[in-house]
C-alpha positions in Angstrom: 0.0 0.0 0.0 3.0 2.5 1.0 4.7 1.7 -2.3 1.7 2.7 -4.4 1.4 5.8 -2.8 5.5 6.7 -3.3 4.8 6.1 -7.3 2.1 8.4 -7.6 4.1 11.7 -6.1 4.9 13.4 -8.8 6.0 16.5 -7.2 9.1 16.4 -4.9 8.5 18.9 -2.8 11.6 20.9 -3.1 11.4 24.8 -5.5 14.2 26.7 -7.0 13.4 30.1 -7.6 13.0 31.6 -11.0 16.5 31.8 -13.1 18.3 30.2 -10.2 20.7 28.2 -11.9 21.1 30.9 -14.8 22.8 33.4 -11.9 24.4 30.4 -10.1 28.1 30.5 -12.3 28.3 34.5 -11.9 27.7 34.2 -8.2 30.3 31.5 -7.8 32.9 33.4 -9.5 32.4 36.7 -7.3 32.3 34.4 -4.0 36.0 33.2 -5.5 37.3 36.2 -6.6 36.1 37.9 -3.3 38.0 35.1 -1.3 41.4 35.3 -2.9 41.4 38.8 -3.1 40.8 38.5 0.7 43.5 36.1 1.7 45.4 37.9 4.5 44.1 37.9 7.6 43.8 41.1 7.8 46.5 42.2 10.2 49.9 43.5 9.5 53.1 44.1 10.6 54.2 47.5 11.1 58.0 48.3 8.9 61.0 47.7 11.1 58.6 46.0 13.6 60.8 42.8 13.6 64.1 44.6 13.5 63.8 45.8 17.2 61.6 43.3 18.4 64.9 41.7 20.1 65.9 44.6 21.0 62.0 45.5 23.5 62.7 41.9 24.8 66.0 42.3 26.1 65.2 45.4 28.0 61.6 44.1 29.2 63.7 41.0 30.6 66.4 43.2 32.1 63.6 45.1 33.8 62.1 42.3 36.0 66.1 41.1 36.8 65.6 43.9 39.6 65.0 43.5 43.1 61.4 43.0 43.4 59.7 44.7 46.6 58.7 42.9 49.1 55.5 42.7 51.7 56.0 40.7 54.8 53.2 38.9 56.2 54.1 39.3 59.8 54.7 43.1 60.1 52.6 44.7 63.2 49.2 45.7 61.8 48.8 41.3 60.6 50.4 40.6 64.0 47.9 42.3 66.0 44.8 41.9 64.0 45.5 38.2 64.1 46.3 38.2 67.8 43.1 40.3 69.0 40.9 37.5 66.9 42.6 34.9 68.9 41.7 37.0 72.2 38.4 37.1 71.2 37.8 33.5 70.5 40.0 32.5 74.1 38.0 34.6 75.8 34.3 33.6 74.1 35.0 30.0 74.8 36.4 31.2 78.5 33.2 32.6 79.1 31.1 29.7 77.8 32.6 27.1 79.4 32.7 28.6 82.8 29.3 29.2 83.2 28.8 26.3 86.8 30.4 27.7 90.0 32.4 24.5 91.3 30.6 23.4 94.3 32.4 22.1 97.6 29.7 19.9 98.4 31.4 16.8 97.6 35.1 17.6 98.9 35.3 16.4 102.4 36.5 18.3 105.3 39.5 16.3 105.6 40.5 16.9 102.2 40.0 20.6 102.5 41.6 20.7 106.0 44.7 18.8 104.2 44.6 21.2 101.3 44.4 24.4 103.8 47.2 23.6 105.3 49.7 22.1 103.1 49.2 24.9 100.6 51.0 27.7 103.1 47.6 30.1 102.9 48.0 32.6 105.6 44.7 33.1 107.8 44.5 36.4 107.2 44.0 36.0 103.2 41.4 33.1 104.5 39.5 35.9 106.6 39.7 38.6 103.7 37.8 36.4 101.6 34.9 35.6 104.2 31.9 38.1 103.5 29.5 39.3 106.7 27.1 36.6 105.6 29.8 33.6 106.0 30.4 35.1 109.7 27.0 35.3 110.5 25.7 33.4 113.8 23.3 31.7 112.2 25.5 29.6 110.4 27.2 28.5 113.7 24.4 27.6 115.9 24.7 23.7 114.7 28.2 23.4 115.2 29.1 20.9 117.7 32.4 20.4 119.3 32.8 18.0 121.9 35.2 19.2 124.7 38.1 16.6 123.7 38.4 18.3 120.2 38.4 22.1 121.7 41.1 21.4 124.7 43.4 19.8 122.0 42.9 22.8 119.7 44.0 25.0 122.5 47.0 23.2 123.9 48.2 22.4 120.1 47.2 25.7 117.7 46.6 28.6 120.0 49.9 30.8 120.9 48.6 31.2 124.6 51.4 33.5 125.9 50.9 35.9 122.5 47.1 36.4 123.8 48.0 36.7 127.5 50.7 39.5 126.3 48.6 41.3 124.5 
């Protein structure tokens, strides 16, 4: 069925326009003539161009032989932009991280009574830290000291004849 229909085109489809083919040998000839006429590329070479050519290079390559100038990295504005930054992030991860009080509630009074006295902390840098509220009665009232413990401190800590002189 396809094959019938293929023989009975009789038109192909394709048109030329009018006095194509008459026109077609002129046109070729101008498109050739036009293209060897044209075959530089268009740019030239200026006259003696070449003759000191050598002559610009030398003295371009002489030029960068000089000492070139140079920027250090580490001179004082660098050095203390770069060490304020690192301030900055010590003291933002300082501040995070410290945010808990440490608590005392775990250390035992032995510990601390070791600590206190091993570490040569003079009692008057103890007392300078107390505030009025530490001294206050009230914290005292349920402090128990039998009478063993309190002789013992007397005989061993307390300079008897300093508090009788004065």
């Amino acid at each position: 069925m396809s094959q019938e229909k293929l023989h009975t085109i009789k038109n192909s489809g394709f048109k030329v326009p009018e006095n194509y083919f008459d026109t077609l040998e002129d046109r070729l000839f101008t498109q050739a003539k036009l293209k060897a006429s044209t075959d530089s590329s268009g740019f030239t070479v200026p006259e003696n161009y070449l003759d000191t050519l050598e002559d610009k290079i030398l003295s371009q390559v002489s030029k960068q032989q000089e000492e070139p100038k140079v920027i250090s990295l580490f001179n004082r504005k660098n050095l203390l932009y770069a060490s304020s930054i690192a301030a900055a992030v010590t003291l933002l991860f300082t501040l995070s991280i410290q945010k808990t009080k440490p608590m005392l509630d775990g250390v035992d009074n032995e510990t601390l009574e070791s600590y206190l006295l091993n570490e040569d902390i003079d009692l008057y840098e103890i007392a300078s830290r107390l505030t009025v509220e530490d001294l206050a009665e009230e914290n005292f009232k349920e402090v128990k000291i039998d009478e063993a413990t309190f002789e013992d401190y007397i005989l061993n800590d307390v300079d008897l004849e300093g508090i009788m002189t004065n």
